[in-house]
N, C-alpha and C positions, 0 to 999 in steps of 0.2 A: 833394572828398571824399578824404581819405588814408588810404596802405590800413593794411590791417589786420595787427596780428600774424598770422604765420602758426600753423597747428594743424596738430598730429601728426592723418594720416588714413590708411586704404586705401580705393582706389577700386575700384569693378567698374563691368562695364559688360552688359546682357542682350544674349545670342547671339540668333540665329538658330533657334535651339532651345528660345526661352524659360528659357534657364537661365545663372543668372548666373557670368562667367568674373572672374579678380583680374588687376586691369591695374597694379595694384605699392602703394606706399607712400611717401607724402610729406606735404609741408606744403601747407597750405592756405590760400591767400592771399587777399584780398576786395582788387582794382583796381578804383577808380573809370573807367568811362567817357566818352568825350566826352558822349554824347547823355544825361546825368545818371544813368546805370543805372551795373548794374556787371559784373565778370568774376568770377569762381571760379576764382583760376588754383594746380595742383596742380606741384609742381615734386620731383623725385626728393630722396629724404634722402642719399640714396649720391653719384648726380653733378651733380646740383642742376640736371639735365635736363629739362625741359618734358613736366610727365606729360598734361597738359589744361587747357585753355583755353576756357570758356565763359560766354556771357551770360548775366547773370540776366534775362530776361521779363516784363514782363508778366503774359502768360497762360498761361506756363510752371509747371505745377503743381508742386506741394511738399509734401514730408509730412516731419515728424519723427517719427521712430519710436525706442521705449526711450529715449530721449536719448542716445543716441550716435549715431543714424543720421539720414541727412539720404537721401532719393529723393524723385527726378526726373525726367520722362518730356518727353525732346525731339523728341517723335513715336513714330510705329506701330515697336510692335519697338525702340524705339530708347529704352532705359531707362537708367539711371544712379545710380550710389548711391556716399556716402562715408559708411564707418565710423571714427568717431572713440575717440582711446584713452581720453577722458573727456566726461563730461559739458557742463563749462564750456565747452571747445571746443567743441563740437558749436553748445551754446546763440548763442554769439557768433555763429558763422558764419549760423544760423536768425535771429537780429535782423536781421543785414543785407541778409538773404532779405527777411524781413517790410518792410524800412524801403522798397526797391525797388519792392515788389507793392501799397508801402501798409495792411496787414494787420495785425492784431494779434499781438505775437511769444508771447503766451499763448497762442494755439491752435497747433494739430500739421500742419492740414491748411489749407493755403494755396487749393486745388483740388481737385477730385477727381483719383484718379491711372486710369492706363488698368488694366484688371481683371485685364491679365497681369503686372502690377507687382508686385500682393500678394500672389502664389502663391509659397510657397518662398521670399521674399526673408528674411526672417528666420533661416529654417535654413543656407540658402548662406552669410551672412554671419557667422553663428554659428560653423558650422561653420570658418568660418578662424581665429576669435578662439580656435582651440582647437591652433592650432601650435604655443602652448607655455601648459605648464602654472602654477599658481602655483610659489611654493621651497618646497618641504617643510621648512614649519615651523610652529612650535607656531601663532604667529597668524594662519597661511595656511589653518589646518585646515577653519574656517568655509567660508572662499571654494571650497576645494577641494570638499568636502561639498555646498554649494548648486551646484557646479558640474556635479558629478555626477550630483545629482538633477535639475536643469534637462532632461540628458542624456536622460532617457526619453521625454520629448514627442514625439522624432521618432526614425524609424529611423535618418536620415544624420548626426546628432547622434551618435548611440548608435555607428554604428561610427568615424567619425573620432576621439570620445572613448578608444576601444578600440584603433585603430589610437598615438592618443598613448602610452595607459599601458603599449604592451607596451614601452615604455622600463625594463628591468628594474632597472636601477641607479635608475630613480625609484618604482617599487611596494618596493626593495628599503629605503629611507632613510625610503618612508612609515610602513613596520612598525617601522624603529629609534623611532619617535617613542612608538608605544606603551611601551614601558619606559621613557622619559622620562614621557610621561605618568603612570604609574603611578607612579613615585619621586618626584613634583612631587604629586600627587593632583589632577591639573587633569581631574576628571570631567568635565568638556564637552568638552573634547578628547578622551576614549575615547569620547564618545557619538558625535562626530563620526569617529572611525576606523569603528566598528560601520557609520555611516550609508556610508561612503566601501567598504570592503569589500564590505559586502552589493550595494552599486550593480555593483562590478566585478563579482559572479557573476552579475547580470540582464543585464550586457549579455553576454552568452550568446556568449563568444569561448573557444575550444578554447586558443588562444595564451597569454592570460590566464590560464589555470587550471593552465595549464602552470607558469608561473613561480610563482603560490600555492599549489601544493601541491607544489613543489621542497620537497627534505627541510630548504634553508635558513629557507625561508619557512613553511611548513605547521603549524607549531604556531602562531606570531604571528599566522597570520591567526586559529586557533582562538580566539587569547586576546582580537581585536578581536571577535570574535562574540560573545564572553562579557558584555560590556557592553552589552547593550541598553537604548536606553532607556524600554521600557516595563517593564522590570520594576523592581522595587524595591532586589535588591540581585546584583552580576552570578553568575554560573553559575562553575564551579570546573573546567570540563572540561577544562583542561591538567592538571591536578590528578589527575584520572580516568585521561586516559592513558597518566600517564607512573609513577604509585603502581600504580592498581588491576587496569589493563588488563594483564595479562600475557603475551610471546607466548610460547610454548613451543613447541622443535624435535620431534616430534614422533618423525620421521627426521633425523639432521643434513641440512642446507641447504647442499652446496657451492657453489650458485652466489649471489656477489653481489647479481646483476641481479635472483633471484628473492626474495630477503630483502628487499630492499628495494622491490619492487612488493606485496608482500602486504602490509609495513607501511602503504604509502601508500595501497590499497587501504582497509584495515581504514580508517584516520583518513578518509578521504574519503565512506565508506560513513556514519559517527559525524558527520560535518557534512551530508551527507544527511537523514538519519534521524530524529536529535536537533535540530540547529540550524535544519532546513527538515522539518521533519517535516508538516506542514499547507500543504498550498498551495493557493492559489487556482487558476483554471483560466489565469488571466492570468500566475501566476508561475509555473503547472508549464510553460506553456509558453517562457518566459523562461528557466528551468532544462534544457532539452533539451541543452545543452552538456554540464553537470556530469551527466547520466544515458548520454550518450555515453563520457565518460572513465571512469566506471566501467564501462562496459560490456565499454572497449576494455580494460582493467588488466585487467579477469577473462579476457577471450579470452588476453591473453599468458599468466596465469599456470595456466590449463588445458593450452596446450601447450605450454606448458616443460616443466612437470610430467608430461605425455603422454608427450613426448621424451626425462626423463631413463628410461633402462634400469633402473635399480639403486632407485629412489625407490617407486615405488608397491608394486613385488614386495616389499620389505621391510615395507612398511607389512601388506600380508596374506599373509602370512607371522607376522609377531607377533599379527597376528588369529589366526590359526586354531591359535596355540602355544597350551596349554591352562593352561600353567606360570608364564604373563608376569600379575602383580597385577591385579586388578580398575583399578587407578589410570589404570595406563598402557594398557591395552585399553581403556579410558575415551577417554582424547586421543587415539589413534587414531581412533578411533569417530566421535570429533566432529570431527574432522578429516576423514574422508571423508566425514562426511555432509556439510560445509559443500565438500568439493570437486564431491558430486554437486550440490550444486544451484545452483554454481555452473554447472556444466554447462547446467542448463535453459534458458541466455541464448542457446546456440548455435544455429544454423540445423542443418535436419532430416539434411542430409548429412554434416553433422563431427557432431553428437550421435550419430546412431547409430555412426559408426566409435569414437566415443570410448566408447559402452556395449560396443561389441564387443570393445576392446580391454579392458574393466574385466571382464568377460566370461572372456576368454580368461587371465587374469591370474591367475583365482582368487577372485572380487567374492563368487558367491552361495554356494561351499563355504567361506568366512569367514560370509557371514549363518549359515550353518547351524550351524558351531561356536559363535557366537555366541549363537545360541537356544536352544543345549541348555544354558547355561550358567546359572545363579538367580537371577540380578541382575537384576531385573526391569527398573532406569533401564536399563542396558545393552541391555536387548533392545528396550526403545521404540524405543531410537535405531536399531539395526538394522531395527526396523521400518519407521522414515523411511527409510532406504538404499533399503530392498525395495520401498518407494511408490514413488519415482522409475524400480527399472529397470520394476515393471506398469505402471507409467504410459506410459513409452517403447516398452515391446514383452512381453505377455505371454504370445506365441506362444515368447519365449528362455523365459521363466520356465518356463513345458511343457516346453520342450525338456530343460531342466535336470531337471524333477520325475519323468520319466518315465524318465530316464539314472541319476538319483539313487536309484530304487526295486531295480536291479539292482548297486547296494553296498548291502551287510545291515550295515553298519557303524552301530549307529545308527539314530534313528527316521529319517523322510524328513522335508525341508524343510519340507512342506505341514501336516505334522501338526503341527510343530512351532508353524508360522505358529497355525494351529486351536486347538493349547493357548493361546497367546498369548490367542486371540481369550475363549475361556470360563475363563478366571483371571484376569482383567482385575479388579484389585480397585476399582476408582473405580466408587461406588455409582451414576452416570449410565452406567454402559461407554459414555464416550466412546471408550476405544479399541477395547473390541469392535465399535463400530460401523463405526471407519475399519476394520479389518480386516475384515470385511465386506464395505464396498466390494470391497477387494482384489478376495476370495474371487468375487464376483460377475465383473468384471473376467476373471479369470482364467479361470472356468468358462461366460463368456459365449460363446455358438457362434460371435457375426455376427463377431467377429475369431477363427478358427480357419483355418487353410487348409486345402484338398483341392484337393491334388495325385494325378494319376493313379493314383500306383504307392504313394501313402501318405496316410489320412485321419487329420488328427490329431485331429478331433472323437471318432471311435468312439477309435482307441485312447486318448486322454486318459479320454475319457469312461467308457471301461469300467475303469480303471484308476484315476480316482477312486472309483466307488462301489463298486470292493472294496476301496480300503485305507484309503481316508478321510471316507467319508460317516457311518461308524459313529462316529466321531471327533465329529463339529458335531453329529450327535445325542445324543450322553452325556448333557446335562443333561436334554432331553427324559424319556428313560426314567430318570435318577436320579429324577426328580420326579414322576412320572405310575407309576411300576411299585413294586409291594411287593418284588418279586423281586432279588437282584441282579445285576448287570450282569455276565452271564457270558463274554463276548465282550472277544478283546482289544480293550484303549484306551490312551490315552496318559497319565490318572491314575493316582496310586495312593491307595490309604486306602480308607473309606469312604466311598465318592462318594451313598449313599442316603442318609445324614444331612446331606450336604452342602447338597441343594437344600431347600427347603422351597413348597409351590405360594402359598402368601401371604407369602416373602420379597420385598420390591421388588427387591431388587439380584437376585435371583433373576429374577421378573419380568421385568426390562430385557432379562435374556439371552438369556428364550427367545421374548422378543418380537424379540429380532434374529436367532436362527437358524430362526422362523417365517417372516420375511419372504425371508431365503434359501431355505427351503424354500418360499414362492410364485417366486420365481426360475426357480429350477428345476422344478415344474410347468409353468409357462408357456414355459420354452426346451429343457428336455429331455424331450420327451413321453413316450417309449421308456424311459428309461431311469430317472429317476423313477417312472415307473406300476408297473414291474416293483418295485424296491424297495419301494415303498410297499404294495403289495399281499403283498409276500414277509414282510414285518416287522408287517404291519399297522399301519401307521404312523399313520393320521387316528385309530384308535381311540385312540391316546395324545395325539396333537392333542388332541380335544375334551374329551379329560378336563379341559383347563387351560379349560375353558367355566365349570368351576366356581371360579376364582380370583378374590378379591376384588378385583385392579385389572381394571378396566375396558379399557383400554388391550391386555392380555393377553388378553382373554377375545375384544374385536374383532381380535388378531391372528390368531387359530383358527379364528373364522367367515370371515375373509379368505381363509385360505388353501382352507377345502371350497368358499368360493363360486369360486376360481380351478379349481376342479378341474370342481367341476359346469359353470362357463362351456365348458370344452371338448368337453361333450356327448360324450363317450367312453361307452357303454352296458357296458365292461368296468369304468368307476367308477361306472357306477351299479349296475350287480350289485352290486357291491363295499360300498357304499354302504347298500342296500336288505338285502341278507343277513345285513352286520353291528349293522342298525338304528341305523345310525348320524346317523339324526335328533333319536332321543333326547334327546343333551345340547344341542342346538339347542332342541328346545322346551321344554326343562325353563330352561334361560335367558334365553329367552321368556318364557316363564309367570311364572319367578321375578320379573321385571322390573318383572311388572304393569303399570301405565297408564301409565306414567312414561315420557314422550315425548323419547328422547336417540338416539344414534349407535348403541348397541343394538338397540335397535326398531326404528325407521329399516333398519339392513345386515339384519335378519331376515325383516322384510316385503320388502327387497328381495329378498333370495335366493328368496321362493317366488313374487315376481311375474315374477322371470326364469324360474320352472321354469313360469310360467305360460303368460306371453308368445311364451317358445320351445314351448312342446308338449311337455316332455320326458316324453312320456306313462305311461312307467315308473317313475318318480320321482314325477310328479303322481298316478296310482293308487296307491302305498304312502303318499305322502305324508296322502289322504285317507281312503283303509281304515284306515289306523295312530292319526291324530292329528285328523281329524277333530273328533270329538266335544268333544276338547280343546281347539279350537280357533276353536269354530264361536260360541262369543257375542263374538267379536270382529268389531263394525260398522264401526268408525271408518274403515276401510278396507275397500274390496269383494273383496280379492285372496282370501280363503279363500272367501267365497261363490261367487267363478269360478272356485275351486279345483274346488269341489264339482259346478258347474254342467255343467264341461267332463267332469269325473269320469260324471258320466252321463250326459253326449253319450256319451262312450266306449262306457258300457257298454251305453247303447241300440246302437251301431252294430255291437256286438259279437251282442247278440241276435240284430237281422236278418242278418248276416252266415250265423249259427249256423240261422236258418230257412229261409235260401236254402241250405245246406248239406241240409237233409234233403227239399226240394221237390228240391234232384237227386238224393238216394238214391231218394226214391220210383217219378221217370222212369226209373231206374234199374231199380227193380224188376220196373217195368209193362213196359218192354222186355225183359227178363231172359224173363217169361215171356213176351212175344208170338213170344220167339226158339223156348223150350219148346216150345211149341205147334207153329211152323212145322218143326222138328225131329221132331216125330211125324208131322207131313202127310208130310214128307220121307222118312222109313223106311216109312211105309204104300205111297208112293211105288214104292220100290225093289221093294216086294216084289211092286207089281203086275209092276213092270217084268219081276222074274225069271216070273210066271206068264202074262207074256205078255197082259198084259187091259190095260196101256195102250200108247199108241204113245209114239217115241220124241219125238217133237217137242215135244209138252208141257212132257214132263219136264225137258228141255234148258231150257226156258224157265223153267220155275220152281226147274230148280236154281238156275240162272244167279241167280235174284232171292235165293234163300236162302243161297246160300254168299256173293254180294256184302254181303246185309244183315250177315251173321255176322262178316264179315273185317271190315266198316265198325265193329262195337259190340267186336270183340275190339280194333281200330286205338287208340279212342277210352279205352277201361279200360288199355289201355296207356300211354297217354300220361297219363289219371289217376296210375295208379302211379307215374310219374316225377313228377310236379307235388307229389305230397304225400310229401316224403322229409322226414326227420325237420327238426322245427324248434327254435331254444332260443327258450323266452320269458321276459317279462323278468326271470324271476326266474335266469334262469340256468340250469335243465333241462330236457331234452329233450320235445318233445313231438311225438308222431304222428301223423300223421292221413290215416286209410286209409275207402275209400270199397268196402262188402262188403255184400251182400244182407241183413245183418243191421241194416241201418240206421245206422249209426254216428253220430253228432249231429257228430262236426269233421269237415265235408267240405270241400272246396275252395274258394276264393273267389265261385267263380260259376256255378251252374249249369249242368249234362253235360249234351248234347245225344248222341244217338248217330251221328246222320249232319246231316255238314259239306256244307250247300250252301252252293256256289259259284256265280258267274256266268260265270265262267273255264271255258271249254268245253276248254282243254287240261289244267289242274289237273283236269277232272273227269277227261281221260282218264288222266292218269299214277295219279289212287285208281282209276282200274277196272284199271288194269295192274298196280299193285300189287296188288291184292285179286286178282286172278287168280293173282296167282306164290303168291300165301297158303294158296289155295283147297285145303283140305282132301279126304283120300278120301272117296269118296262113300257107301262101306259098313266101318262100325264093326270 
């Protein structure tokens, strides 16, 4: 047999470790054998050095794999493979495998191989066919493309492909091809850029991105993005950038390094956004590199910008100039806002020193000249500012509101913010609502501090609802009161023509400064209860029971049902005295049968006054509206309105009869005492004429002035028991227990004398009653 051409190969050989190591590169020779087999013998291409020398077997298994690869296992652990630079070679060298073993050279698998062969052999082996790349050119573009894509099968693919391309003079010559492309019109070679770029951002290398988004590279690569090939005709966004995107100094820019990170910023955020805007969960996580660089670009240019002295004080400084154009107070504007929320990326320790320092700088006495100002786009945007610092710490925001209230220069920030909130002209008040939030936020207790030597819930608190509670209620009373609004505010005009109670945009408003006002019933008990009671506030609540949206009308029962839930009897007074169930059942009533969220929250509200016992509220409830209400079956709750209504007032009757069964004992001792006080003086006067002896008398004084100290003891402690009471309506009531009978007596029947079985308590009431015990002559 004579041998054979040789073929270009690399060989490996399996470690010890199960993973294959590169024993070099050479030709591959097929030597016939004495014993008719043959050799596979591998010689260096460089010193034409003996790389391996082995027999072909028998029973030496064989596999061809992709056609290029020939493995071999010549025992445990002991594996072997040559990668060929083509096909033909490979085939040649598997014939004379086959002719050896006897076997058909159409099949791949000679034998089976051991089962640590197949693991990883393919990636290892791949993995080195990637030491160099195609030549960057127009015909390689294909190869290059399928090459890259092959690339994501495996992790160890994906970085040795990545460790190749940070060859930057080779990503640098693959972008020159795009403008070739494009002056040629050879559209499958820009599909194939598109395909080869977007691969470099999945393999998810910081290094990578480093060089495509260099200021050389970073448009080209946007322009290979622009050709995709699923769409029909490519995107124009170099176009965008470099026409419409405009950047403007806002403040001049002296530093370099910082003009040029914000530009690259913005453009990397734009292929972010735009170009990767939908990802799968497979490619968001694929992309964690490119969400890194942006991450890291915005950290630089927060403190740079922190750092420069002279850059931010200018910026608010021209804020709060009253004099500088709408235009330019504009870019300002939009420039901090995009600098604070650039901020939100930071970790809790640099973010709060960075609001500290925006803080100390002059950040909210800028909102504030801002807000007094008409431009209503202007003052949204301020209002974005002002989200981020309550969002970060609204314990500063206080701190500021309550320092702010002692310059008279001017309304106060809060108020300002409040106007914001009720001239919100967008018929949804989407932004009365976010403001709202705010307001909640801000006035929230559970972030408030108290500190020993200072409570900033009471002073905040008592400090809002004198200067700006009358403020978030203006619409309320413009809409609910004939009267007008005599109390300073922060509008001007006529604000009672303004509202109307069947406007919706009207509506929307005060269904959101209702839901603030359940807010604060439920977090400031004190201090809401007093105001509401001082203004009488629910009675202009439920006047809006009669507005045609639905929506408004459950905002009003929401808020008495918040009130009633705290079982406070100084809101049910409040409640009962003003009849202020009224527009509740007349709402009711009007609703008739019609089974919705109306019905539903009213039968609820009187099965909680049911459930709880609020027995003040449940007696007005059915003295008042009873009758009104009573052919309503479909639900048993007014029937056990009424039922529990005369438990009451049975338990109130016998109460009221065991009150006068103790006046009466009362009376019948009164006179047993009478009586014993005439024995008592007929007594004395035998005494002085000497017709009885003294022994007696001692003994029945002793029983008479004990009995008398024992019934005087016990009316004494009556007296205390029955000291005046409020009932539930609110006024006083008395109830004194006098020989004339009186029907309110005491809870439970007078006894006159208190036995015990305590032989010492008996003796301290006979020592008391002696220290009591009266002269014995009138």
């Amino acid at each position: 047999m004579a041998d054979k051409p040789s073929c270009p190969a690399k060989l490996y050989a399996l470690n010890e470790n199960n993973q294959w190591d590169y024993l070099g590169s050479g030709n591959v020779t097929s030597v016939p054998s004495e014993s008719q087999g043959m050799f596979l013998v591998v010689r260096s291409e460089s010193s034409g050095s003996l790389v391996l020398e082995t027999e072909v077997l028998p029973d030496t298994p064989y596999q061809k794999q992709k056609d290029t690869l020939i493995v071999w296992s010549e025992g445990e652990n002991h594996g072997m493979a040559l990668s060929f630079r083509d096909s033909e070679s490979c085939q040649e060298t598997w014939e004379a495998i086959c002719q050896v073993q006897g076997k058909d050279p159409t099949v791949n698998v000679t034998q089976d191989l051991l089962d640590d062969l197949e693991e990883d052999i393919n990636e290892t082996l791949e993995t080195d066919d990637l030491d160099e790349l195609p030549n960057c050119e127009l015909s390689k573009l294909k190869q290059i493309a399928n090459l890259v894509t092959s690339a994501f099968g495996s992790p160890l693919l994906r970085r040795r492909l990545a460790l190749v391309l940070e060859n930057e003079s080779y990503i640098k010559k693959l972008l020159q091809l795009l403008h070739t492309c494009e002056n040629v019109g050879y559209t499958e070679g820009l599909y194939h850029l598109n395909t080869i770029i977007k691969g470099m951002f999945f393999l998810d290398k910081t290094a990578l991105l480093e060089i495509l988004f260099s200021d050389e590279c970073i448009m080209d690569v946007i322009g290979c993005l622009e050709y995709d090939p699923a769409l029909d005709q490519p995107k124009k966004h170099r176009e965008f950038l470099t026409q419409n995107a405009n950047f403007k100094e806002v403040i001049p820019i002296t530093t370099c390094k910082l003009r040029q990170r914000i530009h690259q910023t913005y453009r990397v955020q734009y292929i972010q956004d735009i170009l990767f805007p939908t990802q799968s969960v497979l490619e968001e996580n694929c992309l964690s590199a490119l969400k890194t660089f942006i991450f890291l670009n915005k950290m630089e240019i927060i403190h740079m910008l922190q750092g420069d002295d002279n850059f931010l004080p200018q910026i608010f400084e021209q804020l709060k100039d009253k004099t500088i154009d709408n235009d330019k107070r504009r870019e300002l504007l939009f420039f901090l806002k995009e600098f604070v929320a650039f901020a939100q990326i930071l970790k809790p320790r640099s973010k709060d020193a960075l609001f500290k320092t925006l803080t100390q700088m002059g950040i909210l006495p800028a909102i504030k000249v801002i807000m007094s100002l008409d431009n209503f786009q202007i003052k949204s945007s301020a209002i974005d500012i002002f989200t981020y610092m309550v969002d970060h710490s609204p314990s500063m925001i206080r701190e500021f509101i309550i320092e702010d209230q002692q310059n008279e220069n001017g309304s106060l920030l809060i108020n300002l913010v409040i106007k914001q909130m009720i001239c919100d002209p967008d018929p949804e008040q989407a932004g009365a609502l976010h403001i709202m939030k705010l307001l909640r936020l801000v006035l929230d207790p559970d972030n408030m501090i108290a500190m020993p030597h200072k409570c900033e819930r009471s002073i905040f608190l008592n400090f809002f609802y004198k200067q700006c509670m009358h403020n978030i209620i203006l619409p309320l009373w413009a809409t609910t009161s004939e009267d007008t609004f005599e109390e300073d505010h922060i509008l001007t005009g006529d604000i009672n023509n303004k509202y109307c109670l069947h406007d919706y945009q009207t509506a929307q408003l005060l269904g959101i400064i209702l839901e603030l006002l359940t807010f604060c019933v439920q977090h400031h008990t004190y201090y809401i209860k007093y105001y509401i009671l001082r203004k009488d506030l629910l009675r202009n609540v439920l006047i809006l029971m009669k507005s045609k949206h639905t929506f408004l009308v459950l905002c009003a029962l929401r808020l008495m049902r918040k009130i009633i839930g705290l079982k406070d009897e100084v809101y049910n007074r409040y409640i009962i005295k003003g009849n202020l169930f009224e527009p509740v059942v007349n709402a009711f009533l009007d609703n008739g049968t019609r089974y919705n969220m109306l019905n539903s929250a009213v039968i609820e509200l009187f099965e909680y006054i049911k459930v709880e016992n609020i027995k003040s509220l449940l007696i007005h409830v059915v003295e008042k509206f009873y009758k009104r209400l009573q052919w309503i079956e479909y639900v048993p709750t007014f029937k056990s309105l009424k039922f529990k209504y005369e438990q009451e007032k049975d338990r109130k009757s016998q109460k009221s009869l065991n009150s006068m069964q103790s006046s009466k004992i009362f009376l019948s001792s009164a006179r047993e005492l009478e009586k014993n006080e005439v024995s008592w003086k007929r007594d004395i006067e035998d005494i002085e004429e000497g017709e009885t002896s003294m022994n007696p008398l001692e003994s029945d004084c002793q029983y008479v002035c004990d009995t008398f100290m024992e019934t005087e003891e016990t009316t004494e402690n009556e007296d205390k028991v029955n000291l005046p009471k409020r009932t539930s309506s609110g006024d006083l009531k008395f109830t004194h227990t006098h020989s004339t009978g009186d029907t309110n007596g005491t809870d439970s029947p007078m006894r006159l004398v208190d036995y015990s079985d305590d032989e010492e308590e008996e003796d301290k009431e006979d020592e008391k009653a002696f220290r009591k015990r009266p002269h014995l002559i009138p």
